[in-house]
C-alpha positions as CSV (number, residue, x, y, z in Angstrom):
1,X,112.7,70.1,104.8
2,X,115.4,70.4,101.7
3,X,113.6,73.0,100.3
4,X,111.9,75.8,101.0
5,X,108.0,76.3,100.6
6,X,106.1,79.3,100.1
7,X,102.2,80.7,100.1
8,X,100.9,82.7,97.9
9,X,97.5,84.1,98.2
10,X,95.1,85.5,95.6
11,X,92.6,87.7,96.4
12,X,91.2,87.7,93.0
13,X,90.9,83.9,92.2
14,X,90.5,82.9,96.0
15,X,93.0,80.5,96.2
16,X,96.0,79.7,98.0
17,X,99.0,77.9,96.4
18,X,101.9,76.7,98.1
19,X,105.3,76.7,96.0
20,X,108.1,74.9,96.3
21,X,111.2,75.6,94.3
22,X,108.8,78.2,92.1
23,X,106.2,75.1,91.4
24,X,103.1,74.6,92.5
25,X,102.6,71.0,94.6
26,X,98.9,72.4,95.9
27,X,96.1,74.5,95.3
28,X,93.8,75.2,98.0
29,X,90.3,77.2,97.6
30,X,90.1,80.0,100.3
31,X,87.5,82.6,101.5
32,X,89.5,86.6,102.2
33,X,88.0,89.8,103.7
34,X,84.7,90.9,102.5
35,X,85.4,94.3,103.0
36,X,88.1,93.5,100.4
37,X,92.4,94.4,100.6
38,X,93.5,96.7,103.4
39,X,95.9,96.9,105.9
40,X,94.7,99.4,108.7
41,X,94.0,98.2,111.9
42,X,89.8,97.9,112.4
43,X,89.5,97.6,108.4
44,X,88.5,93.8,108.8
45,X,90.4,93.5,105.5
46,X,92.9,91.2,104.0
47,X,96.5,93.0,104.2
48,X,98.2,92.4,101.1
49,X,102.0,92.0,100.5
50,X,105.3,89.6,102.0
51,X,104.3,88.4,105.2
52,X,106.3,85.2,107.2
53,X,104.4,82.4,109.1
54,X,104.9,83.5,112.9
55,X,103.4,80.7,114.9
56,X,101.9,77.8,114.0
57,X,98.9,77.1,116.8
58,X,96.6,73.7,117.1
59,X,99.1,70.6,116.5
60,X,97.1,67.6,117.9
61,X,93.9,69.6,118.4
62,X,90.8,67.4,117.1
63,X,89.1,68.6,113.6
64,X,86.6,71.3,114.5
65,X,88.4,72.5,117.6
66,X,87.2,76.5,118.1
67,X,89.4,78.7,119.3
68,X,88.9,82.2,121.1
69,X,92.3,84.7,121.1
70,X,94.1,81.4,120.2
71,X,93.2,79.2,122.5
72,X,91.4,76.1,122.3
73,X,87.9,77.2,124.2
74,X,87.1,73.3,125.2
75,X,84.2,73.8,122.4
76,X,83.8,71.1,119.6
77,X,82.2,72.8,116.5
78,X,78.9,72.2,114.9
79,X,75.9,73.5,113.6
80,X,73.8,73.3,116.9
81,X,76.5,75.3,118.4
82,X,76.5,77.9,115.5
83,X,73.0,78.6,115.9
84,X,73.9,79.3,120.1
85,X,76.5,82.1,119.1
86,X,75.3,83.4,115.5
87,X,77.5,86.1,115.6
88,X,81.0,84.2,116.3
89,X,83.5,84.1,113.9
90,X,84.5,80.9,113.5
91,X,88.1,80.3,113.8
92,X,88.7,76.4,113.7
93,X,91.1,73.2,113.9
94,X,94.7,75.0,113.0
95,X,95.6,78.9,112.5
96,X,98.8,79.7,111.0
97,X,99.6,83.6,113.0
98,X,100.8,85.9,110.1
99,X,103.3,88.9,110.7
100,X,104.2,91.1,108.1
101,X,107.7,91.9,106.3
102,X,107.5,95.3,105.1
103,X,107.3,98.2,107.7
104,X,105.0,100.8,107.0
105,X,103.0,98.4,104.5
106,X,101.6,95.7,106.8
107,X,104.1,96.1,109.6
108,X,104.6,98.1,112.6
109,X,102.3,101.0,113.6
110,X,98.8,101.1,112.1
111,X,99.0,98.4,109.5
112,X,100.6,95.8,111.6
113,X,99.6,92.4,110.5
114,X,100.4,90.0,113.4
115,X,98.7,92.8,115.9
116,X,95.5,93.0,113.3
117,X,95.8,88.7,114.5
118,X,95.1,88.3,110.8
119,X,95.2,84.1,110.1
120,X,95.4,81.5,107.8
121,X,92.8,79.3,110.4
122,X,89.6,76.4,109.4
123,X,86.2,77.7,109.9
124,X,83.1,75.8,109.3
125,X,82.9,73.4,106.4
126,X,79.7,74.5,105.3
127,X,81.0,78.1,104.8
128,X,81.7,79.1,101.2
129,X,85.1,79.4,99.6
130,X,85.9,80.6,96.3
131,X,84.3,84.3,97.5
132,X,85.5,86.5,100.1
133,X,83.5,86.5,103.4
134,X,85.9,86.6,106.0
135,X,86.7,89.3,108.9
136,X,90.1,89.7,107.7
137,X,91.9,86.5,107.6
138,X,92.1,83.4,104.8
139,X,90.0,81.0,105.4
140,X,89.7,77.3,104.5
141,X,87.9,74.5,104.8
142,X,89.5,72.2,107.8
143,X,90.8,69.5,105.9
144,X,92.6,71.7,103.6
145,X,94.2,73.6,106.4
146,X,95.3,70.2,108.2
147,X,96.6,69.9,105.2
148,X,98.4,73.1,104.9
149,X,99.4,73.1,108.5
150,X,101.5,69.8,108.1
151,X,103.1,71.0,104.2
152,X,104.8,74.5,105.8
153,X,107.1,75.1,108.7
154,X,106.8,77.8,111.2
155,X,108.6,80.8,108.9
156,X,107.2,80.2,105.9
157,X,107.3,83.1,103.5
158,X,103.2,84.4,102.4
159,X,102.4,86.7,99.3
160,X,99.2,88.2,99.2
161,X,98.5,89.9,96.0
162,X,95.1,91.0,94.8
């Protein structure tokens, strides 16, 4: 890729916007943390600030693929299977594995992003975006994170600014 992309995340607006030379070439609704910006570990918040794209997981999986700790569970999404496990939280199709950048903000220790396993990742296409509802991670409809999967490359710089 000649030039370098780069996320950035509002909290505020729900959206995601990935850059490329300072311009925006898309604009993707999201759904953040409903318990709001945080970075401790257990908060089930959104950690805020620089954070770098530290594994891209899911390439060939098929659309609606659910995942458990990263790993494809065999299980094809879909409402019928929603109402067997209620309480799941849906992680679908692709998940892009944050780490943070700045120690002692959202990396290393008690506020380490990548150990938090906070995600860009699908979930259900029938959950909202545009308001936060998440347990921590960005969420996105699965297109939209196909989408996204295929425009950044494993190390690409995220801001995520309230």
């Amino acid at each position: 890729m000649s030039e370098q992309r780069e996320i950035k995340v509002s909290v505020a607006s729900q959206e995601l916007t990935v850059l490329e030379q300072g311009g925006c070439i898309a604009t993707f609704s999201v759904s953040t943390a409903k318990n709001g910006v945080g970075e401790r570990n257990g908060s089930e918040q959104t950690p805020r600030g620089r954070h770098v794209v530290r594994a891209k997981i899911g390439a060939g999986q098929p659309v609606n693929t659910v995942f458990v700790a990263r790993r494809p569970t065999g299980e094809i999404y879909s409402p019928a299977l929603r109402e067997q496990y209620p309480g799941r939280d849906w992680i679908l199709t692709r998940i892009l594995w944050l780490s943070g950048m700045e120690p002692g903000v959202n990396r290393l220790g008690a506020v380490d992003t990548m150990r938090r396993y906070v995600y860009i990742h699908g979930c259900p296409d029938e959950d909202q975006m545009g308001i936060p509802g998440s347990h921590g991670c960005i969420k996105m409809h699965n297109d939209d994170i196909l989408t996204l999967f295929e425009m950044v490359p494993y190390g690409t710089r995220v801001l995520i600014e309230e």
